[in-house]
N, C-alpha and C positions, 0 to 999 in steps of 0.2 A: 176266372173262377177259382175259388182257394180249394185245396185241398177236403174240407171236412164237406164241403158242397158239391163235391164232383163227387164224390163218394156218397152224401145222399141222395144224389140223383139218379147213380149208378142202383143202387137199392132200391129204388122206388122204382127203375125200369124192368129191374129182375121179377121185382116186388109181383107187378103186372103183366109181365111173362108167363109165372108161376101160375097167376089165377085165372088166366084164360086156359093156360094148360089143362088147369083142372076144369074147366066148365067142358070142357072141348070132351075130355077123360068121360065127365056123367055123362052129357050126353051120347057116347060111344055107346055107354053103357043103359043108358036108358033105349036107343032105338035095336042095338044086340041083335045089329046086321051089317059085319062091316061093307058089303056090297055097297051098303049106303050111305053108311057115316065109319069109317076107318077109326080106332084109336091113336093116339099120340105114342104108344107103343109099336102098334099093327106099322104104324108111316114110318115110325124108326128102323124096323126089323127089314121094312122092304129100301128105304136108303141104305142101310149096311148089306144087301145084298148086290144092290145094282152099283156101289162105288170101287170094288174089286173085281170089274169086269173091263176088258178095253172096248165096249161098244158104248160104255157109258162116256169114259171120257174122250170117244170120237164124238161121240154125238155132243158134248159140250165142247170141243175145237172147235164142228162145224158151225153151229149155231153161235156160237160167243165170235168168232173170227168174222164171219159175214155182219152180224149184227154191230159189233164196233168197227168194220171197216164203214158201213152205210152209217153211224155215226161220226167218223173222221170226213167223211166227204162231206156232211153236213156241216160241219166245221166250219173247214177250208172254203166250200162255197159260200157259207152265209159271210165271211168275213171279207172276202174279193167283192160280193151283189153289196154288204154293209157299205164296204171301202169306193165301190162306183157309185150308189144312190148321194154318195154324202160329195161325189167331184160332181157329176151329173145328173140334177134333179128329176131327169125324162125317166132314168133308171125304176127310181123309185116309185114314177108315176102306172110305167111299165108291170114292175113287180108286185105290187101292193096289192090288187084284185085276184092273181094268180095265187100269193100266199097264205090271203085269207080264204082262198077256195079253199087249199088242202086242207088249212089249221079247220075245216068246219064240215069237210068230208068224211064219213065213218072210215074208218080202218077196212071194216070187209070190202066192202065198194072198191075200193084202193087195190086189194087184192084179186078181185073179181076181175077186174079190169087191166091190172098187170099180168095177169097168167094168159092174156093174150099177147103182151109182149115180150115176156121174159120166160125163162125156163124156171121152172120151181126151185131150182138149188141158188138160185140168183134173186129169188123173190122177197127174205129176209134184208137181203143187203137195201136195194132201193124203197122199199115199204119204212125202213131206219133211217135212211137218207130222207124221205119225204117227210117222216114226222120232227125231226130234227133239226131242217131247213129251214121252218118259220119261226121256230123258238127261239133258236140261235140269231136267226136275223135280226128278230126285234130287240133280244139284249144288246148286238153289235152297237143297232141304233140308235139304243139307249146311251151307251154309253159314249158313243161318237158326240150326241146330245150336249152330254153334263160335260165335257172338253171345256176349258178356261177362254171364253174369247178373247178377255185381255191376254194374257200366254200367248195366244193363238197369235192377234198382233203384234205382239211385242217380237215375238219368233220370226215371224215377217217382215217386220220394221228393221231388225238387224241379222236379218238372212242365214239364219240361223239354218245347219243343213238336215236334210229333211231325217236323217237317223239320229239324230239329237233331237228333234220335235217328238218322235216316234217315241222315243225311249221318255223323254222331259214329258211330254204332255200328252200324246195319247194311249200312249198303255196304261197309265197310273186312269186316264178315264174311262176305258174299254175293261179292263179287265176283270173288276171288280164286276160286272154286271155280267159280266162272258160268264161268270165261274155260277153266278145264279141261275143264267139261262142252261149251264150245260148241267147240272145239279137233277132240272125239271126235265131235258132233253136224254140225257141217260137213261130214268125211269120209263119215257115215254116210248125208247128204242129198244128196248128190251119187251115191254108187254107190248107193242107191236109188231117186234118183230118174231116174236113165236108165236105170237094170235097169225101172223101170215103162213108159218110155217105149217101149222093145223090144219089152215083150208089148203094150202100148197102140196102137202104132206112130201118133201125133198125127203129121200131116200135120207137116213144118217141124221136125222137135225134130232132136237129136241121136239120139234112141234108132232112129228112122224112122233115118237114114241108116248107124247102125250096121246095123241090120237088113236095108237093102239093099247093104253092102258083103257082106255075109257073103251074100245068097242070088245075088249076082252073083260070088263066090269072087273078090272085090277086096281081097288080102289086104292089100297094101300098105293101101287106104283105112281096112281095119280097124282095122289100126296106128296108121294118124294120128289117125283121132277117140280111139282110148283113148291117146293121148299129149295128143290135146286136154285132154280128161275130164282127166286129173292134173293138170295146168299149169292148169286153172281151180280146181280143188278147190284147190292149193297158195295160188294168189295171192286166191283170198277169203276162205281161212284165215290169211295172214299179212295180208289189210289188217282185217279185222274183230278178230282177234286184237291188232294197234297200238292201233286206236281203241279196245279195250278196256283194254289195257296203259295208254294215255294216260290214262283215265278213273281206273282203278285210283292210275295215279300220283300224279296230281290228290286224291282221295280220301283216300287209304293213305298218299300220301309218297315220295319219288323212293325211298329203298329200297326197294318192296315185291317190286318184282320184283328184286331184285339178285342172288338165287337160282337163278332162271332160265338165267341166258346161260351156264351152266356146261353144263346140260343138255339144253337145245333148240337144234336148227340154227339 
């Protein structure tokens, strides 16, 4: 993307910022109760109050620490369950009804039924792992999929050892799809994992103090933690997403993403 084009685009997103800002502003101002509708002012005054406190950013340790560790074991698991389905087909025959139960389980359900077996400070972390699980595996085995079969023979025909295949021919086919699965699995581990913390309410999280904005009718506060929530979901989706783009690049070849900046912010 050239220069004068990443700058209109950059305008045109500001552009649409701007104007919901302002619709959000009338409306403030037409219902003229923030209890029920907060200004975009009223949400800034109560974010500039609670990020000068250290209970705000324990409570963002707690909840961002547990929530990307139950995304890192999502990870790691879907790539081991990926890497066994694709030696042993029983695997897959196995896995495949279990992970379209979660991918089609509500969230609360999930919750409901983990607070019998977990303590609520632990509840974030596997409710992040379960919704991350399925996503992740199907990209693994997507991309396991699109692998070169001639490559694949030819690597086999001349015994080629298995971390020169790894590197030669399956990362350059895993990873590109890994980077879209965990794109959608980020997003997904994030607003599940503080919708668990809500009904969980663990002492310290983000979900706890969602929860007590709303039964204190702190609407402003409201507003600030879920402005929080997006602004952290964004910025560990664009730095995990780099160091994977870097990886890939490394890998694949400075062109593999060249694709990309066309289409993503």
């Amino acid at each position: 993307m050239s220069a004068n084009r990443r700058w209109k685009a950059r305008a045109a997103r500001a552009a649409a910022v701007a104007f919901w800002l302002a619709v959000w502003q009338w409306a403030a101002a037409a219902v003229g109760q923030e209890v029920f509708l907060v200004s975009p002012v009223g949400a800034l005054g109560a974010l500039a109050r609670l990020l000068p406190t250290a209970d705000f950013w324990g409570r963002v340790a707690f909840s961002g620490g547990r929530i990307l560790l139950g995304f890192a074991l999502g990870c790691g698991c879907s790539v081991l369950l990926a890497a066994a389905a694709r030696l042993m087909p029983w695997v897959e025959w196995l896995a495949s009804p279990i992970l379209q139960l979660v991918k089609a389980t509500p969230v609360a359900s999930f919750v409901i039924l983990a607070l019998v077996w977990v303590r609520g400070r632990e509840l974030s972390v596997l409710i992040s792992f379960l919704m991350a699980l399925p996503v992740l595996y199907s990209a693994v085995r997507t991309g396991i999929a699109a692998a070169d079969g001639q490559l694949l023979e030819m690597a086999r025909v001349f015994r080629i050892p298995a971390g020169r295949r790894l590197r030669a021919i399956w990362l350059p086919a895993v990873l590109p799809a890994f980077r879209e699965g965990c794109r959608t699995a980020l997003g997904l581990c994030w607003k599940s994992g503080v919708a668990a913390e809500v009904i969980g309410l663990p002492d310290g999280s983000i979900g706890d103090a969602l929860y007590r904005a709303k039964i204190t009718l702190s609407t402003g506060e409201l507003f600030a933690w879920t402005f929080v929530i997006i602004c952290l979901s964004a910025a560990f989706e664009r730095a995990f997403l780099a160091l994977l783009g870097a990886a890939q690049r490394r890998v694949c070849g400075p062109d593999s993403l060249a694709g990309e900046g066309a289409v993503q912010p």
